[in-house]
BAFI-3210 file (N, C-alpha, C; in Angstrom, 3 decimals, decimal comma, padded with zeros to 6 digits):
// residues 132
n [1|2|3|4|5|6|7|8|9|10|11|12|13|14|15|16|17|18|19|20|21|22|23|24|25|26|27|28|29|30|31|32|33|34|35|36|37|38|39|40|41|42|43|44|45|46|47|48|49|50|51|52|53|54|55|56|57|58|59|60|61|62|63|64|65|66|67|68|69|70|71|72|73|74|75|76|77|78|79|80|81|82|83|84|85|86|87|88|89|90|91|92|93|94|95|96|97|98|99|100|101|102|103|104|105|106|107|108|109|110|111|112|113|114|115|116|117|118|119|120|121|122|123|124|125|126|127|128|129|130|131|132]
n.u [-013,870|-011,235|-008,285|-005,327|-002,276|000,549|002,915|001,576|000,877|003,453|004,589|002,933|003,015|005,610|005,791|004,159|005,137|007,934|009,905|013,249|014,495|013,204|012,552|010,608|007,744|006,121|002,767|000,585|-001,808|-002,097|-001,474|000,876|004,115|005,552|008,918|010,669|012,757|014,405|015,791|017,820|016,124|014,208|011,577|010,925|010,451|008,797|006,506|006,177|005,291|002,743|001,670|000,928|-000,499|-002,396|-004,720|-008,365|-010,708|-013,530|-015,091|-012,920|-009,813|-008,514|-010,285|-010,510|-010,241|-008,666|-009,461|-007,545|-007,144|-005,329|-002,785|-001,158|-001,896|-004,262|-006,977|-006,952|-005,740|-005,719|-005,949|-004,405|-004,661|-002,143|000,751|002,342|001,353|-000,047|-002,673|-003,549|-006,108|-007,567|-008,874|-010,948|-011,557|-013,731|-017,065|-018,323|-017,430|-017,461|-015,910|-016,159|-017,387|-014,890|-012,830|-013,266|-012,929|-010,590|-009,640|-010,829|-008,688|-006,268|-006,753|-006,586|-003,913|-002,483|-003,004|-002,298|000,028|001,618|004,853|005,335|007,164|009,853|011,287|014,186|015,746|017,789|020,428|020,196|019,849|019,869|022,761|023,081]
n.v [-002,414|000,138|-000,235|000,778|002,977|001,770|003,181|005,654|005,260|004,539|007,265|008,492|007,210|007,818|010,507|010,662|008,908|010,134|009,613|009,481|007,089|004,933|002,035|000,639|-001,490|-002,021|-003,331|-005,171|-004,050|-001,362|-001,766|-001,131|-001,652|-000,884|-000,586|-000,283|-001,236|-002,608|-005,674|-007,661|-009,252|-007,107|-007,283|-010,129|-009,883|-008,290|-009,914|-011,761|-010,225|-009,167|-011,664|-012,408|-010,433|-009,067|-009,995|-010,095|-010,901|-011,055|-010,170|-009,982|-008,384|-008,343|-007,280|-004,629|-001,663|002,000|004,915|007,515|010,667|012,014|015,302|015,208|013,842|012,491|011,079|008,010|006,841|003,632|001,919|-000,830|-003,682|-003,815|-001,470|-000,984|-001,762|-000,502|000,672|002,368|004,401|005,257|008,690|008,016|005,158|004,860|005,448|006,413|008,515|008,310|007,066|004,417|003,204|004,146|002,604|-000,019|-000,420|-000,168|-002,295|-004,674|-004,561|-004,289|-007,189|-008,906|-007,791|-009,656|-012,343|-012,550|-011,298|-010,492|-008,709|-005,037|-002,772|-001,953|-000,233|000,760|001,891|001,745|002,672|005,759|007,435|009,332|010,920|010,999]
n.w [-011,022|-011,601|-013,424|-012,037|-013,762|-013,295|-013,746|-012,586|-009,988|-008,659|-008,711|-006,962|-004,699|-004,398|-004,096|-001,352|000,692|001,609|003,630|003,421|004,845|004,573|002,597|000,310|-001,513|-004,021|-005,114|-007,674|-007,559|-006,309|-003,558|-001,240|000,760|003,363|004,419|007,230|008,752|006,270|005,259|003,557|000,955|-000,755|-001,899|-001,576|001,717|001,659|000,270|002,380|004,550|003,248|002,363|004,932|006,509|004,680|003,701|004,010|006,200|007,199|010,239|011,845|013,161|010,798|008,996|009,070|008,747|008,191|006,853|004,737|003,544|002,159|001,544|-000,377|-002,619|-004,845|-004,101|-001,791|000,768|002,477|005,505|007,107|009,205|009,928|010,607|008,523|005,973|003,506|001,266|-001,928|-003,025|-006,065|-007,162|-008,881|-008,398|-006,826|-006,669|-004,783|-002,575|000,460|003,393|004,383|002,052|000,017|002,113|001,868|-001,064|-000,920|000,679|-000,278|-002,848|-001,170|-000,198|-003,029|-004,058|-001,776|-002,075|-004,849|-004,794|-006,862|-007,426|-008,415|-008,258|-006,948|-004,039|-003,098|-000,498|000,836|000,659|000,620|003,174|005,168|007,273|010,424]
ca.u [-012,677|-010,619|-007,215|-003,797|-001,430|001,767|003,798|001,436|001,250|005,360|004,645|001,939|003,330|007,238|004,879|003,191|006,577|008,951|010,555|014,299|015,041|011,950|011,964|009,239|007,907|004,840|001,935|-000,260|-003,324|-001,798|-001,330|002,739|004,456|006,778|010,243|011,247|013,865|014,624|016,934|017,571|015,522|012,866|010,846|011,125|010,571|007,512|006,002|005,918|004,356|001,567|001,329|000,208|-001,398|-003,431|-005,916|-009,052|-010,983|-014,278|-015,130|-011,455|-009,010|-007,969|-010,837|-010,631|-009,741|-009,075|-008,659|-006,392|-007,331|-003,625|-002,723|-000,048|-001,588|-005,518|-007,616|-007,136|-004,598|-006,521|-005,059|-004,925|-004,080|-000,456|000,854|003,026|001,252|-001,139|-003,111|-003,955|-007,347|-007,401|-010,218|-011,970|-012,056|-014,993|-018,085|-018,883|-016,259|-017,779|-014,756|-017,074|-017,044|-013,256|-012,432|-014,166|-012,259|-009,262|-009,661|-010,377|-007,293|-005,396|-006,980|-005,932|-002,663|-002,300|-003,849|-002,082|001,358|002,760|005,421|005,738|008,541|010,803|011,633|014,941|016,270|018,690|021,958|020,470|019,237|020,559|023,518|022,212]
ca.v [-001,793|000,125|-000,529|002,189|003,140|001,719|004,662|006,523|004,518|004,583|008,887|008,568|006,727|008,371|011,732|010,374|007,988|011,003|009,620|008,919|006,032|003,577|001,685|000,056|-002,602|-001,775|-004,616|-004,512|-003,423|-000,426|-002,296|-000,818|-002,274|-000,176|-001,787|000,660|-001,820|-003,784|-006,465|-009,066|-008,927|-006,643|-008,073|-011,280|-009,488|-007,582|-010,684|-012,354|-009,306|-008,780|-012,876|-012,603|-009,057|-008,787|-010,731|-009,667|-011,553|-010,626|-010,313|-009,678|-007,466|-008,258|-006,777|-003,601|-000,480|003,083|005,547|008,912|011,289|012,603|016,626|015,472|013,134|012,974|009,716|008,019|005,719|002,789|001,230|-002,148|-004,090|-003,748|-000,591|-000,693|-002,173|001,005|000,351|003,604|004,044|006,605|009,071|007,462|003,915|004,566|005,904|007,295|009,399|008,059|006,272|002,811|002,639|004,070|001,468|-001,299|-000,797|-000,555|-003,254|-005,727|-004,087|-005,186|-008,698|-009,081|-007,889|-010,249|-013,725|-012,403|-011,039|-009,718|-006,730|-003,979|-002,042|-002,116|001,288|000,817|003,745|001,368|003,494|006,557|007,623|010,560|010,784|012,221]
ca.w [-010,466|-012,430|-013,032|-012,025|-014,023|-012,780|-013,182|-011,950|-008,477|-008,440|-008,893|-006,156|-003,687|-004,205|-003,005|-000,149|001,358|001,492|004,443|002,883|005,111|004,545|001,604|-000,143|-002,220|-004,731|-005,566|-008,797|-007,409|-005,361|-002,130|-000,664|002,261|003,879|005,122|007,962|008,839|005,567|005,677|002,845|-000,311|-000,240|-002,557|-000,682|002,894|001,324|000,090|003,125|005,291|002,915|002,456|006,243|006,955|003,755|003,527|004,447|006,640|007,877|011,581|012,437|012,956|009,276|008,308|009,816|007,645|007,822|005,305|005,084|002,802|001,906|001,285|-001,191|-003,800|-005,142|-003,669|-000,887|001,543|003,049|006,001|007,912|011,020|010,108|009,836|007,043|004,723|003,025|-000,376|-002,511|-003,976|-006,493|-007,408|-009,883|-008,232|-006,102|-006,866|-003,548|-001,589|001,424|004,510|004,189|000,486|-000,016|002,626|001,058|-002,353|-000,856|001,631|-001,353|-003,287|-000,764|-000,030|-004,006|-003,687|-001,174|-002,645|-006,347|-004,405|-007,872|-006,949|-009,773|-008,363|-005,501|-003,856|-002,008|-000,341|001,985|000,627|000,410|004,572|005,943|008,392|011,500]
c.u [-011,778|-008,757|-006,298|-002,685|-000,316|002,466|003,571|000,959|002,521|004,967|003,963|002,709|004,833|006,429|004,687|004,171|007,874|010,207|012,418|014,624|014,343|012,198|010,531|008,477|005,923|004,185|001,296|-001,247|-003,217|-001,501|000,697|002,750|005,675|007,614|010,994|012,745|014,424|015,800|016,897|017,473|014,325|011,788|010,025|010,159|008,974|006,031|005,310|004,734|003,016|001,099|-000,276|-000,526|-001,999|-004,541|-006,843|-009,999|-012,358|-014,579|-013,367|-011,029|-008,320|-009,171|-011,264|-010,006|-010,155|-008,955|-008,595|-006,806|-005,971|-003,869|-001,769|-000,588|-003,522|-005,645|-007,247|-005,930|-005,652|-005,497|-005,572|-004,925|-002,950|-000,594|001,394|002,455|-000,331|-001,729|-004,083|-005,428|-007,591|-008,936|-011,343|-012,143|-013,278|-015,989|-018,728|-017,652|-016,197|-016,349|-015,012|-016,875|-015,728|-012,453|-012,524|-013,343|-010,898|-008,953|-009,313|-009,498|-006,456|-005,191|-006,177|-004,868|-001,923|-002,274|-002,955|000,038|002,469|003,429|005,654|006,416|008,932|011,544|013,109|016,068|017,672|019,993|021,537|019,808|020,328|021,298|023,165|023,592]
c.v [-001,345|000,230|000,585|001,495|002,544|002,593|005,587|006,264|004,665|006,253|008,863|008,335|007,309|009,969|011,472|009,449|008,901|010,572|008,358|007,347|004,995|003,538|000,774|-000,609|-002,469|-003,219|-003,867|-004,011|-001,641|-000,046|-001,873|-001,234|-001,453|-000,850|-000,522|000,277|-002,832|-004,677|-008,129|-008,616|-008,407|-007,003|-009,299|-011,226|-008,806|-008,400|-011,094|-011,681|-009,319|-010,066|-012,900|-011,648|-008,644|-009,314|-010,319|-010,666|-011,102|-011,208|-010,349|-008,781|-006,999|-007,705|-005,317|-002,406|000,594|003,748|007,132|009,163|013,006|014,426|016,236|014,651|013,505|011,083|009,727|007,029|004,788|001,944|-000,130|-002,550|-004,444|-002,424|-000,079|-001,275|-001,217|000,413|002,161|002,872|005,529|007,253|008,121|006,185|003,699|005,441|007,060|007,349|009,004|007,241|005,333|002,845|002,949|002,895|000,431|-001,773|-000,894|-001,958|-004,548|-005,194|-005,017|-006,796|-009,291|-009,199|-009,465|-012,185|-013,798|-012,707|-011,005|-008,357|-006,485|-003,272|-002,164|-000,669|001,133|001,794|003,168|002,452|005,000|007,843|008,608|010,685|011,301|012,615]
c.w [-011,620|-012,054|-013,145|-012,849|-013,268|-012,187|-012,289|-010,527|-007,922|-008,058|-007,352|-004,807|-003,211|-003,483|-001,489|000,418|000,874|002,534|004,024|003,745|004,834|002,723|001,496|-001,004|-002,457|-005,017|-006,791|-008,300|-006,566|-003,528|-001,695|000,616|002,162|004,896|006,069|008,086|008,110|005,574|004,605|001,476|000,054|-000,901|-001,619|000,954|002,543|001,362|001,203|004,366|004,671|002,712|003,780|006,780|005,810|003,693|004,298|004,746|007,787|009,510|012,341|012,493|011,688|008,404|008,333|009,078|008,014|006,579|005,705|003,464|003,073|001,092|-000,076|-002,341|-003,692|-004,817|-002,447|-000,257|002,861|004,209|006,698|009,283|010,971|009,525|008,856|005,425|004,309|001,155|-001,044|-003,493|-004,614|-006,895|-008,009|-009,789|-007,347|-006,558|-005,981|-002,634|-000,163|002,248|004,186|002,860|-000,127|000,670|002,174|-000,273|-001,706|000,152|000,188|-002,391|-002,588|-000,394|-001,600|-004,351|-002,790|-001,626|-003,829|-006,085|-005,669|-007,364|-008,481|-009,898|-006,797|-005,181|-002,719|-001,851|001,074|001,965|000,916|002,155|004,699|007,017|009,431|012,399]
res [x|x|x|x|x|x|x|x|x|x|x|x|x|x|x|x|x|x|x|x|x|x|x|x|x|x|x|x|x|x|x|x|x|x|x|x|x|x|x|x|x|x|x|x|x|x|x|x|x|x|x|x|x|x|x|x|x|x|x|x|x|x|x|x|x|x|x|x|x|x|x|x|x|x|x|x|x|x|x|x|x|x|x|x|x|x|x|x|x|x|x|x|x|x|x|x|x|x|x|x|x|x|x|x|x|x|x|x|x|x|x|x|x|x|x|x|x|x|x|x|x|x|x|x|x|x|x|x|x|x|x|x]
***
């Protein structure tokens, strides 16, 4: 597995989570949890979501993955059985382009994330939401 850039996960993911009101709370491996309704520490609040909806767990619902092949960034967005919590898998981490083997890396991405639960940046957009 190879390992992302930081920055260029922060670049990636600020593309592809345009939606000013959601913040969001980066892991090392490329695993993001999106805080529609954050409240607290997001860090904290992040933790705890991906604590309990990461882990991958065969024969379950926790093991269950799609993947979104995004117009705005290059790779892929792997998802789970929560919907806020998305793990990016970039070109050059899979071998084969294939749904099943994109899934697969990002699935264990996020099981990692999850088990490791280092954050690398914190995206909070609480002040900056649009008056409607």
């Amino acid at each position: 597995m190879i390992a992302v850039n930081t920055e260029n996960l922060i670049a990636v993911w600020r593309r592809l989570l345009t939606d000013p009101r959601k913040s969001w709370v980066l892991f090392e491996h490329g695993t993001c949890v999106v805080l529609p309704t954050p409240d607290g520490e997001l860090a904290e609040q992040a933790t705890g979501v991906l604590r309990e909806f990461g882990p991958a767990r065969a024969g379950s619902s926790a093991g269950d993955f799609g993947v979104i092949d995004p117009t705005d960034a290059e790779g892929w967005v792997v998802t789970g059985h929560h919907n806020d919590v998305l793990t990016y898998v970039g070109p050059d981490e899979s071998t084969d382009p294939s749904q099943i083997a994109v899934g697969l890396v990002g699935r264990s991405k996020r099981h990692r994330d999850s088990t490791e639960l280092h954050v690398v940046h914190v995206e909070d957009r609480r002040g900056s939401a649009i008056p409607a």
